[in-house]
C-alpha positions in Angstrom: 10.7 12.4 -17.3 10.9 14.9 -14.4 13.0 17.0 -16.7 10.8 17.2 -19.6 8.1 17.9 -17.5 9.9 20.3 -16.0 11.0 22.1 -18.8 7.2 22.1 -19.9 6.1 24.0 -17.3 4.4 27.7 -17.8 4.6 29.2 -14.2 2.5 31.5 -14.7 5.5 34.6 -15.5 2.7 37.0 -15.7 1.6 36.8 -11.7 4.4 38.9 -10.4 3.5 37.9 -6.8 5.0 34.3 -8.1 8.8 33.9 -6.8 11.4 32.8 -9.0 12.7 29.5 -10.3 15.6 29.3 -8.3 13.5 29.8 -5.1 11.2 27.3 -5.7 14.2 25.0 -6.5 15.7 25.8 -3.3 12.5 25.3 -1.2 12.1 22.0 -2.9 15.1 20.8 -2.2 14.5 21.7 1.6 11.4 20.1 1.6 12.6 17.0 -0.1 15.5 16.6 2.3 13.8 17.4 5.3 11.8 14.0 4.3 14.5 12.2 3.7 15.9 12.5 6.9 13.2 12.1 9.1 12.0 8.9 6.8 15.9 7.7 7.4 15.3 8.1 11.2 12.2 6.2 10.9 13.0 3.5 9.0 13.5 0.5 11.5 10.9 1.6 14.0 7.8 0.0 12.5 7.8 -3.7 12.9 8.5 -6.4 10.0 4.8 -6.7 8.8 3.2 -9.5 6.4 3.1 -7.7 3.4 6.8 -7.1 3.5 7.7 -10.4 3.9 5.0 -11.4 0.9 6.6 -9.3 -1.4 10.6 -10.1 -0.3 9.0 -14.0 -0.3 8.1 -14.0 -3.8 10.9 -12.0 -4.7 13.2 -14.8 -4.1 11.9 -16.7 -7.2 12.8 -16.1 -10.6 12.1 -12.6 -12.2 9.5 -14.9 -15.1 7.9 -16.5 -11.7 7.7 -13.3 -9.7 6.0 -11.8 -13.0 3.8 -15.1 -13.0 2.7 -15.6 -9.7 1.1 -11.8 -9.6 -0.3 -11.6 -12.8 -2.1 -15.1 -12.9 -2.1 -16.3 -9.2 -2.3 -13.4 -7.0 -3.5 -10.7 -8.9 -2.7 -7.4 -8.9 0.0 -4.8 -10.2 3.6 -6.7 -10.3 6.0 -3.3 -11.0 6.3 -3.5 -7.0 7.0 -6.7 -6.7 9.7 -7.0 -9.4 11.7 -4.2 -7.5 11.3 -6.4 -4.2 12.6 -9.1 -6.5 15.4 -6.9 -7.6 16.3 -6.2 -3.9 16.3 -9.8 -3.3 18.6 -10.7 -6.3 21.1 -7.9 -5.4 21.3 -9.1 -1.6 19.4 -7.0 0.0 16.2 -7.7 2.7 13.8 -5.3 4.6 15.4 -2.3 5.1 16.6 -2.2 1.6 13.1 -2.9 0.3 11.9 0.4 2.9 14.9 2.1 1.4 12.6 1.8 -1.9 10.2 3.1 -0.8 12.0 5.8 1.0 13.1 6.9 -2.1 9.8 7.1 -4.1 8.0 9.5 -1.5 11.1 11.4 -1.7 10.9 11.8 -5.0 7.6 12.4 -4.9 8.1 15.8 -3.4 9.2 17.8 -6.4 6.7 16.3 -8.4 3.8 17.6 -6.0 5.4 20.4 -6.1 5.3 20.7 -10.1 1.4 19.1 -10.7 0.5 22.0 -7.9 2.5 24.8 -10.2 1.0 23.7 -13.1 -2.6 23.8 -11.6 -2.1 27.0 -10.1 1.4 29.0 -9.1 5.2 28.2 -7.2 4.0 29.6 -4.4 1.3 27.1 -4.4 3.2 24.1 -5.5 5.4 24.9 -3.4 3.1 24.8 0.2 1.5 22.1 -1.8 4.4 19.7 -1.2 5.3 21.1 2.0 1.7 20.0 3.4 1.7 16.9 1.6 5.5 16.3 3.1 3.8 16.2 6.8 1.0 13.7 6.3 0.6 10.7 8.1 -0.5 8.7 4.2 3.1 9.9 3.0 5.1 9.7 6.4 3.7 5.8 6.7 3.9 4.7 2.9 7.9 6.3 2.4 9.0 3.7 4.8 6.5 0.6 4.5 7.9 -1.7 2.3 5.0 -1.6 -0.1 3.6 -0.1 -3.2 1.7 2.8 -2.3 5.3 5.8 -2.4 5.9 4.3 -5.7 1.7 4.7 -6.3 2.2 8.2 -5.7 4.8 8.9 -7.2 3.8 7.2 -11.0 0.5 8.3 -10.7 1.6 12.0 -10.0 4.1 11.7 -12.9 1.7 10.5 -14.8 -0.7 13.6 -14.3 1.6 16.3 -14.7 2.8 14.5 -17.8 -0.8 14.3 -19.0 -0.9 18.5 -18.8 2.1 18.6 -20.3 1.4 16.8 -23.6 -2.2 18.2 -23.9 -0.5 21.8 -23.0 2.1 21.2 -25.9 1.3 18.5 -27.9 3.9 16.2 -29.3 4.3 12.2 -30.1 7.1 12.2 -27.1 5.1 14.1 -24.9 2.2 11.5 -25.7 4.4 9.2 -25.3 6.0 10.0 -22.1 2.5 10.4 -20.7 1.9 6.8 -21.9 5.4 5.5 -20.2 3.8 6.9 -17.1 0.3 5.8 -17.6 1.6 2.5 -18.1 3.5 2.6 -14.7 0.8 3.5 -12.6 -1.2 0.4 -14.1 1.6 -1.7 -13.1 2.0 -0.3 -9.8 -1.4 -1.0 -8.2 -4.9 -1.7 -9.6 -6.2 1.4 -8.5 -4.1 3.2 -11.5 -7.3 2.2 -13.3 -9.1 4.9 -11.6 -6.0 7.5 -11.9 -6.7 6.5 -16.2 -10.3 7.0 -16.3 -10.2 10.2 -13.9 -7.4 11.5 -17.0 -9.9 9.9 -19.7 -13.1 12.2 -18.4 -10.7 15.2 -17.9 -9.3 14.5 -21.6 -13.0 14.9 -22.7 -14.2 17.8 -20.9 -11.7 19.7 -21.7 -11.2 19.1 -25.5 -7.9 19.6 -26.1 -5.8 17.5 -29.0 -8.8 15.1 -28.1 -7.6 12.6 -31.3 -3.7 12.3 -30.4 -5.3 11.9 -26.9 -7.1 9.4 -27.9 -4.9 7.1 -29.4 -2.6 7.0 -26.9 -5.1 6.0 -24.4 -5.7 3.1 -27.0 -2.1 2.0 -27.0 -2.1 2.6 -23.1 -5.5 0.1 -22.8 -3.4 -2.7 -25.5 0.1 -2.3 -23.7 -1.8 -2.8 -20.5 -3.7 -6.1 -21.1 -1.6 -8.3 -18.5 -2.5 -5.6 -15.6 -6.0 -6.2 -16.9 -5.5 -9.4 -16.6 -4.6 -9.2 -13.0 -7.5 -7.2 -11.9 -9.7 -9.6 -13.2 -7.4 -12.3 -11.1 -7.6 -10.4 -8.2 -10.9 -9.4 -8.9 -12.0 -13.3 -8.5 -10.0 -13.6 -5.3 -11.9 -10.2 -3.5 -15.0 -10.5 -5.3 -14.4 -6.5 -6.7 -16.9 -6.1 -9.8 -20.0 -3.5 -10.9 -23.3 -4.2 -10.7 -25.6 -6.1 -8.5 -24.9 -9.2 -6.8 -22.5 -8.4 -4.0 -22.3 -6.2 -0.9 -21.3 -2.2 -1.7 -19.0 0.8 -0.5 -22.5 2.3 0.0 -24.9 4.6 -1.0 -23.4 8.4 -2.0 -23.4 9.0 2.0 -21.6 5.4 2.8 -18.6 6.9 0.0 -18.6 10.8 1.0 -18.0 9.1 4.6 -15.3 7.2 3.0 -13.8 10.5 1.5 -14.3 12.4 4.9 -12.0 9.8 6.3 -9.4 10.1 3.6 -9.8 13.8 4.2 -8.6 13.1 7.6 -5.4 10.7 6.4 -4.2 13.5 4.0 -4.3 16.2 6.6 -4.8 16.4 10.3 -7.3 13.8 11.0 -10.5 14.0 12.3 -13.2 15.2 14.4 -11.7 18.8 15.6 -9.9 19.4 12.8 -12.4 17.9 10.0 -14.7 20.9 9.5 -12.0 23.7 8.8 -9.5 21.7 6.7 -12.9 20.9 4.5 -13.9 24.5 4.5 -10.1 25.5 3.4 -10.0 22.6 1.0 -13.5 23.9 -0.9 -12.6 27.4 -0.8 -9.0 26.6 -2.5 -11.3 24.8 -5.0 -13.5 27.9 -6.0 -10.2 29.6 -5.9 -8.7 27.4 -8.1 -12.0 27.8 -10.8 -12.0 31.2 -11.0 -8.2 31.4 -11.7 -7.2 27.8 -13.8 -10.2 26.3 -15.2 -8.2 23.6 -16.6 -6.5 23.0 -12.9 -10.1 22.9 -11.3 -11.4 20.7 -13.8 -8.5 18.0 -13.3 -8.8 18.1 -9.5 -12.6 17.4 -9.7 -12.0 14.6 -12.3 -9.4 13.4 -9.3 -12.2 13.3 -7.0 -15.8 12.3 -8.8 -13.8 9.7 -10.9 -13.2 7.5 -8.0 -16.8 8.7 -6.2 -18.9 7.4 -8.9 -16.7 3.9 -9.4 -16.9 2.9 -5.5 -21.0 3.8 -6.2 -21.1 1.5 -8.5 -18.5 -1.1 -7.7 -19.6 -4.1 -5.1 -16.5 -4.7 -2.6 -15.8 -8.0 -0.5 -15.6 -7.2 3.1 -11.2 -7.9 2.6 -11.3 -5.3 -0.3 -12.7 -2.1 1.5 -11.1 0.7 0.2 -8.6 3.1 3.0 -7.2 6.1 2.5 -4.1 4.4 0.9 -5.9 3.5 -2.4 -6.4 6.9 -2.8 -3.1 8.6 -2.6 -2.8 9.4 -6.2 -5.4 12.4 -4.9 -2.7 13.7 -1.8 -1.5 16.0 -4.5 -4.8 17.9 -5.5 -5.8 17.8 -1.7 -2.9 19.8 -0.6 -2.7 22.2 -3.9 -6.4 22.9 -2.6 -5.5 23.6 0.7 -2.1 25.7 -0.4 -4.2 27.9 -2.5 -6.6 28.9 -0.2 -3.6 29.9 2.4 -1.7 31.6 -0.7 -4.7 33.7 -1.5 -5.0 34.6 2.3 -1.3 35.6 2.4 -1.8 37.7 -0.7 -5.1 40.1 0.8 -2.7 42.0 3.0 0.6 40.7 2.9 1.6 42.6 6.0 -1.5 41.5 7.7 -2.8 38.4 6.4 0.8 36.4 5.6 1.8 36.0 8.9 -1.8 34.5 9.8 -1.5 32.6 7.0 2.2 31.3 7.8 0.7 30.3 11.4 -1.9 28.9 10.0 0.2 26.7 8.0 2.5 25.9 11.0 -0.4 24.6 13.2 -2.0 22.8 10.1 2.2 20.7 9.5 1.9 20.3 13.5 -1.6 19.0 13.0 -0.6 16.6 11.0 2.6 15.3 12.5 0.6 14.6 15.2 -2.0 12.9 13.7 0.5 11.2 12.2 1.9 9.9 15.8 -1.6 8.9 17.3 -3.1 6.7 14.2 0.7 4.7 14.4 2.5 5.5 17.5 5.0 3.1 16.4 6.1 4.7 13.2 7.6 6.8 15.8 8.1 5.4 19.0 8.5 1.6 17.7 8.1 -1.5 19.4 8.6 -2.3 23.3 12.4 -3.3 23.7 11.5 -6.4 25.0 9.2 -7.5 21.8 12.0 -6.5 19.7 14.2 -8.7 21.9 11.6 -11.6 21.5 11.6 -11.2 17.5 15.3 -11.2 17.4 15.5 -14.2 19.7 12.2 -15.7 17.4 13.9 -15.8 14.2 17.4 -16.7 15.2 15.8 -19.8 16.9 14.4 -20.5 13.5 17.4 -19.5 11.3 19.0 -22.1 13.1 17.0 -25.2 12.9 15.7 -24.2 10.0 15.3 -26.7 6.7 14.9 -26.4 3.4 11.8 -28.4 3.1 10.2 -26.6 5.6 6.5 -26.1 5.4 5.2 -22.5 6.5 1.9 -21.1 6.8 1.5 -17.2 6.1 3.9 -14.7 5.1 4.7 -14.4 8.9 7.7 -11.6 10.0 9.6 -13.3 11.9 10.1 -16.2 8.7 11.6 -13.1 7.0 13.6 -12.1 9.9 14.5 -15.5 9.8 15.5 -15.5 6.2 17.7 -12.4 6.6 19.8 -14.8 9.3 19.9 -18.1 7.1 19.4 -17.3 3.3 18.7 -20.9 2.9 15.4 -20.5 4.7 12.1 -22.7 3.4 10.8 -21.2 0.4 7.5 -23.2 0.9 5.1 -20.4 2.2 1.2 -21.4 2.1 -0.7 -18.1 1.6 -3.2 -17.8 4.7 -7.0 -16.5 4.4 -7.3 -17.6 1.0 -8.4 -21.1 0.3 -7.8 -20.9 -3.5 -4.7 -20.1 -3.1 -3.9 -22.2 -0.3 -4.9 -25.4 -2.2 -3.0 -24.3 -5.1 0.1 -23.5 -3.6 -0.3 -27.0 -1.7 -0.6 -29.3 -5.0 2.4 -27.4 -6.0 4.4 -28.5 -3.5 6.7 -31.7 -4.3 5.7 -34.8 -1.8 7.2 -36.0 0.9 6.7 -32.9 2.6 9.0 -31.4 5.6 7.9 -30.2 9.0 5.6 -28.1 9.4 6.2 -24.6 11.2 3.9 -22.1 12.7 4.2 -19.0 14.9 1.6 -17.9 17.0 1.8 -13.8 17.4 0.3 -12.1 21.1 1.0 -8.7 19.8 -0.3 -8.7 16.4 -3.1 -5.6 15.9 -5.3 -8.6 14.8 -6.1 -9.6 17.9 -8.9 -9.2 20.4 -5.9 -7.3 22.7 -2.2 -7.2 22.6 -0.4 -8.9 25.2 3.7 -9.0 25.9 3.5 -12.4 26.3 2.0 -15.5 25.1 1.2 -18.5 27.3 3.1 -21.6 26.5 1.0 -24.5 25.4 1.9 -27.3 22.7 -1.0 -28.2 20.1 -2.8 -32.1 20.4 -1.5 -34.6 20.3 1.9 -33.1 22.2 3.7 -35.9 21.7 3.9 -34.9 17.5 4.8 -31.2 17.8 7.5 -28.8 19.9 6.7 -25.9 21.1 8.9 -22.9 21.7 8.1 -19.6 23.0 9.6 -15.8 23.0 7.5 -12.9 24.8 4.3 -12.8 22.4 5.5 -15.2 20.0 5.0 -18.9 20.0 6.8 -20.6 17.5 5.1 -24.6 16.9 7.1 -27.5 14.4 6.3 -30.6 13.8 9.1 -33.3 15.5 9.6 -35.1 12.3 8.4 -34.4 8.6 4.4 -34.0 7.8 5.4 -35.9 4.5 1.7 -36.1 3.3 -0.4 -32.9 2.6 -3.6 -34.5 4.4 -1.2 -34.8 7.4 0.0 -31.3 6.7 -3.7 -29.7 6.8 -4.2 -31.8 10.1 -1.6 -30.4 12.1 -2.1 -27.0 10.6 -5.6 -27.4 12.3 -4.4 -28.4 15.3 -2.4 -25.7 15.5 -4.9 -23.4 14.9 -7.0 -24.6 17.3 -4.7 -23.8 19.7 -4.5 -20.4 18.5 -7.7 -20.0 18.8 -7.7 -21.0 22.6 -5.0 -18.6 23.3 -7.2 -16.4 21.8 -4.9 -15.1 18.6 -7.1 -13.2 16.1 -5.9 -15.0 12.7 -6.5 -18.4 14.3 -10.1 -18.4 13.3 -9.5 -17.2 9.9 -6.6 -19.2 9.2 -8.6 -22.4 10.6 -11.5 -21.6 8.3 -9.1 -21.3 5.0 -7.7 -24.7 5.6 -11.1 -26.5 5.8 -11.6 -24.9 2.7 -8.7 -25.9 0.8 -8.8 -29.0 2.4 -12.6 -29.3 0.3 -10.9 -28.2 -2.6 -7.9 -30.6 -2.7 -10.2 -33.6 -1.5 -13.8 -32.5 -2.2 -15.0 -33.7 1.2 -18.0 -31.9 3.4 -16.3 -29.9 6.7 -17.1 -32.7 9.1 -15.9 -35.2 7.2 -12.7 -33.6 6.3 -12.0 -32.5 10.0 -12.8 -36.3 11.5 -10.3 -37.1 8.8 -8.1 -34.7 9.3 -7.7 -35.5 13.1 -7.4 -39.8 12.7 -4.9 -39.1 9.9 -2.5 -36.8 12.4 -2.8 -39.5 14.9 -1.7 -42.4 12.8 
């Protein structure tokens, strides 16, 4: 697809300020290896983090079950979470699943490079993808093991594909678009805003509107089971339009949201918020006066998703960040590159190497924002927590049995699982009641010990600590305790066997969680009085006087 879109590509032959193919080529390649090898340094820094071990969790089940469990249980966009399955199946565990991702926001690069030559020029493309290279939204995303590299990259694909067909016209080129399209659904639920930001451009500009057209139809029929998804996930977050439910905000409430995501795709905030804003708008008016068409796009990019978070009502747990926007990165940084092109181009004796410097303290900018919003993506962990997760999970590897029950998708159970590949498969999703409950009925009875590990250092909490104090949920005489720097790993001595005993000591647990002052304690306390409601349709106090007489017994 790159290829053909490639090959599509006017560059503009007629500015003869452009540089030549090869050039670009070359700085691309530069670019695109310079990001590969500081992603490849970065890999193992940032700590095993839930989300990982969700996705490499479900992985482990059949591809029909992996396909299942996101599109009717969990919700959301499975194309991620059948590569983590693929990773899985072919032997592989965390760092393969960041080598993923590594890869997509490495391939990225030429792409960003290509949607900013097509909107404006090579040069521009070109500083396009080298300011997009040095942000803290790509930087992060290429080596967290989730969906948002491979977000960028379909969603980019997707858009230069889009130009490309409309440009040229052609059933393949319609249908490449689609392929793309299709992906970016099936990547993460926010592709729906990538589709109707293309659908308004497709309309405004009036181009091959009919062949346009259809193709969107056949995108909107392939794409019923993502649809189906959103609405699952939808149910879960409580996402919709319309009254009823709390909001993003008023137009202020989302330009604040923007200003932030400003920040993420450059050099962050405060100092530095005001000029990349003023750069970012001139490139814009730029942009207008030169490629219409490219203008038009970029503000479909950015009103498309304004006007849906006006409208849309979002749970507290659903708030957007500057992730769900990274399908935008691309038009951020061609506006930014065009304004500093233009400047260059005044007075190229003068004004280029003021532009160049310019450029140089904006990369710096945002390397170092990079650095201070995750210090770890660079720096990593303490040596002695790293010591403690190691010493954690091999702990757990070891004892562990296959009718273990485990609640959350907590790291060190998939540091565990990368020691003993036989590790419990029975994970209880925490912070969702619905899906707590559900995954509980689905368990087989008698049920095996129950597991927990209590985290000091996680961000969740209150404050971080190095160490947790050692303490053994009531009554002691029914659990073990174990613990590693900040990590305090609690099983039940013998098997829970029944799930009301299982809810019981889970609550116990979090209690105890609670007094040691662990920030998910509370929420994960709160999610098993609720599925404890919905498995046994009790009121709270009943359930909990249960709870506690049944644990005893």
């Amino acid at each position: 697809m790159i290829d053909v879109a490639a090959r599509g590509l006017s560059f503009g032959a007629s500015d003869t300020r452009d540089i030549p193919a090869r050039w670009f080529w070359a700085g691309v390649a530069v670019i695109a290896a310079g990001v590969a090898s500081l992603l490849a340094v970065l890999l193992d820094a940032w700590p095993p983090h839930e989300d990982e071990a969700l996705a490499l969790f479900v992985g482990r089940g059949s591809l029909p079950h992996v396909v299942h469990t996101v599109i009717a249980v969990r919700g959301g966009a499975p194309l991620h979470f059948a590569l983590a399955w693929a990773v899985v199946h072919l032997g592989g565990g965390l760092t393969a699943l960041r080598v993923v991702s590594l890869l997509f926001a490495v391939a990225s690069i030429p792409l960003i490079a290509l949607l900013g030559t097509r909107l404006a020029d090579r040069v521009v493309g070109l500083v396009a993808a080298l300011l997009a290279a040095g942000t803290w939204v790509l930087l992060f995303h290429g080596i967290f093991g989730r969906m948002y590299s491979l977000f960028l990259f379909t969603s980019t694909l997707s858009f230069l594909l889009l130009l490309v067909a409309l440009d040229r016209g052609g059933r393949r080129r319609f249908g490449l678009w689609a392929v793309a399209a299709l992906a970016t659904l099936a990547t993460h639920p926010y592709g729906v805003l990538v589709l109707a930001a293309q659908a308004v451009y497709i309309v405004l500009r009036g181009d091959r509107r009919r062949d346009a057209a259809v193709t969107l139809g056949a995108i909107a029929v392939a794409a019923i089971p993502f649809w189906w998804a959103d609405v699952v996930l939808r149910g879960r977050f409580g996402v919709g339009v319309g009254g009823g439910g709390s909001r993003l905000g008023s137009p202020s409430a989302v330009a604040h949201y923007f200003w932030w995501v400003s920040g993420d795709f450059a050099a962050g905030h405060h100092a530095w918020s005001a000029p990349v804003l003023i750069v970012a708008a001139a490139g814009f008016v730029l942009l207008a006066l030169r490629r219409r068409t490219g203008a038009l796009l970029t503000a479909c990019v950015i009103l498309v998703p304004a006007l849906a978070f006006m409208l849309a009502r979002l749970h507290a747990t659903a708030s957007p960040e500057a992730r769900h926007l990274i399908f935008a990165l691309p038009f951020f940084s061609t506006l930014l590159a065009t304004t500093l092109v233009d400047v260059a181009r005044l007075r190229p004796l003068v004004t280029a190497p003021r532009a160049i410097a310019a450029l140089g303290a904006l990369l710096l900018g945002e390397v170092r924002w990079a650095h201070e919003k995750t210090p770890l993506l660079f720096d990593g962990p303490p040596a002695a927590e790293v010591q403690a997760r190691s010493d954690a999970s091999a702990w757990l590897a070891s004892r562990a049995r296959r009718d273990d029950v485990l609640l959350g998708y907590e790291p060190l159970y998939l540091t565990a699982w990368e020691k003993n590949r036989s590790f419990s498969k029975h994970v209880l999703p925490r912070a969702d009641p619905i899906l707590m409950a559900s995954a509980l009925e689905r368990l087989t009875t008698p049920l095996g010990r129950g597991v927990w590990v209590l985290d000091a250092s996680d961000s969740t909490n209150t404050w971080k600590r190095p160490r947790i104090r050692y303490a053994v949920p009531q009554p002691g005489r029914l659990f073990e305790a174990h613990a590693f720097g900040p990590y305090l790993v609690v099983r039940t001595r013998r098997a829970v066997r029944t799930r009301a005993r299982y809810v019981a000591a889970a609550e116990a647990v979090m209690r105890l969680g609670k007094s040691l002052a662990i920030g998910d304690a509370d929420v994960n306390l709160n999610t098993l009085v609720g599925a404890g409601r919905r498995i046994y349709g009790e009121s709270g106090s009943r359930s909990s006087s249960r709870s506690r007489s049944t644990i005893s017994r």
